[in-house]
C-alpha positions as CSV (number, residue, x, y, z in Angstrom):
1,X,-7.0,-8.0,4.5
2,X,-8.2,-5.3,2.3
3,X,-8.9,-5.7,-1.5
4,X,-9.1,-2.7,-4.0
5,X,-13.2,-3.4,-4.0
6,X,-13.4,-1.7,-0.8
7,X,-12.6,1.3,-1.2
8,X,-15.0,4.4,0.0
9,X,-17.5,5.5,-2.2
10,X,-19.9,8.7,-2.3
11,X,-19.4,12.2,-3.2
12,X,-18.5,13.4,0.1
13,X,-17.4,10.5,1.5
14,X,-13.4,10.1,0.2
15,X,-10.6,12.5,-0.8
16,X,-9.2,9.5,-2.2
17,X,-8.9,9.1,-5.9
18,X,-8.8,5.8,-7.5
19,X,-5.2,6.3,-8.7
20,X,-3.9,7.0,-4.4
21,X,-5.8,4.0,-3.3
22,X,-4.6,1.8,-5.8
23,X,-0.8,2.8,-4.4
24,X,-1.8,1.9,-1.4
25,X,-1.8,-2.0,-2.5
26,X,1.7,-3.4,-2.9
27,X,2.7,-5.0,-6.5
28,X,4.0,-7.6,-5.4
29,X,1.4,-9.0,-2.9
30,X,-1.6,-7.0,-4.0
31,X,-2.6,-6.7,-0.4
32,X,-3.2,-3.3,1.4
33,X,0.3,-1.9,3.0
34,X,1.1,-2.3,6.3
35,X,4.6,-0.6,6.6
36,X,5.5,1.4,3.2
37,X,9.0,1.1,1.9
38,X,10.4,3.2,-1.3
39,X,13.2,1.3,-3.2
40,X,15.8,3.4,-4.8
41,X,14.9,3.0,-7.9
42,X,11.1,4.7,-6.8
43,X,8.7,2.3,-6.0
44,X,7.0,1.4,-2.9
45,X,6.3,-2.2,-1.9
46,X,5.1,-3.6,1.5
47,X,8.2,-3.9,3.7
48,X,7.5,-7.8,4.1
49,X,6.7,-8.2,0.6
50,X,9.9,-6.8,-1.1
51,X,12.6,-7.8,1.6
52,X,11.1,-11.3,1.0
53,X,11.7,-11.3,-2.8
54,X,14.9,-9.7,-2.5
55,X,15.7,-12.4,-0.6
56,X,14.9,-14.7,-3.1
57,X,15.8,-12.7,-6.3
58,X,18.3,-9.4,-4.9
59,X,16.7,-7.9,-7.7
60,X,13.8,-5.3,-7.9
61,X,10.8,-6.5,-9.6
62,X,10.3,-3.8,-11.3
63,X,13.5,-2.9,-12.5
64,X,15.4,-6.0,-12.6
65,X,18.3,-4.2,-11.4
66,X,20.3,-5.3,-7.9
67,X,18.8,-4.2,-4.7
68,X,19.2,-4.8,-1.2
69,X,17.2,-4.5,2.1
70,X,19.4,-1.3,2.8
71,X,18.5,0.5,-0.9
72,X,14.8,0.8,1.4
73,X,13.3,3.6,2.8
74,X,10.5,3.7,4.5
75,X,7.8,6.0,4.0
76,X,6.3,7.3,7.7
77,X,3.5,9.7,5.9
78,X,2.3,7.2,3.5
79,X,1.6,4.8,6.4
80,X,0.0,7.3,8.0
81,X,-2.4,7.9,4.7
82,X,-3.1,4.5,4.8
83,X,-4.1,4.2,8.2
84,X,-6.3,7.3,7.7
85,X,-7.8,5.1,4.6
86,X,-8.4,2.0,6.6
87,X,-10.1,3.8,9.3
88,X,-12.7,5.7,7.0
89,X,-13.0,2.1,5.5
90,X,-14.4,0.4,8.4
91,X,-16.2,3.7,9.1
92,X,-18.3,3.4,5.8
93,X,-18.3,-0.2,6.8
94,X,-19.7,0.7,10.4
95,X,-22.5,3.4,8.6
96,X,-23.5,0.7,6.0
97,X,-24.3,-1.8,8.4
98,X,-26.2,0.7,10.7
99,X,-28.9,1.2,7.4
């Protein structure tokens, strides 16, 4: 898995700021996204992550107010961000370990 430590550095490097790549990490598993979801009440989780606490609590952990696995959207162009982030991760990754 990713961790927020690893994200691209250098001027020319990222288009990323900090605040994008930090909401590419879920809150409740503070692990890198795989497949986005948006709740209704806003906020995205990892699709795992938050059908698995609704499970558990059918509330959002945000919020504290009901949700279900059907008040989730997912989000196709934030994956796709992501994946675009992973890959010049392990680019960087790849250069650095060229030097």
């Amino acid at each position: 898995m990713y961790s927020f430590d690893e994200t691209p550095s250098g001027e020319n490097q990222c288009h990323w700021s900090n605040f994008e790549v930090w909401s590419f990490f879920c809150p409740i598993s503070n692990q890198l996204i795989e497949e986005p979801v948006i709740s209704k009440y806003g906020h995205i989780y990892e699709k795992k992550s938050i059908m698995e606490w609704i499970k558990r609590k059918s509330a959002c952990p945000i919020t504290y107010k009901s949700l279900k696995n059907e008040d989730l959207i997912p989000i196709y162009s934030l994956k796709q961000d992501i994946q675009e982030y992973k890959q010049r991760l392990q680019s960087q990754k790849t250069t650095q370990g060229q030097k």
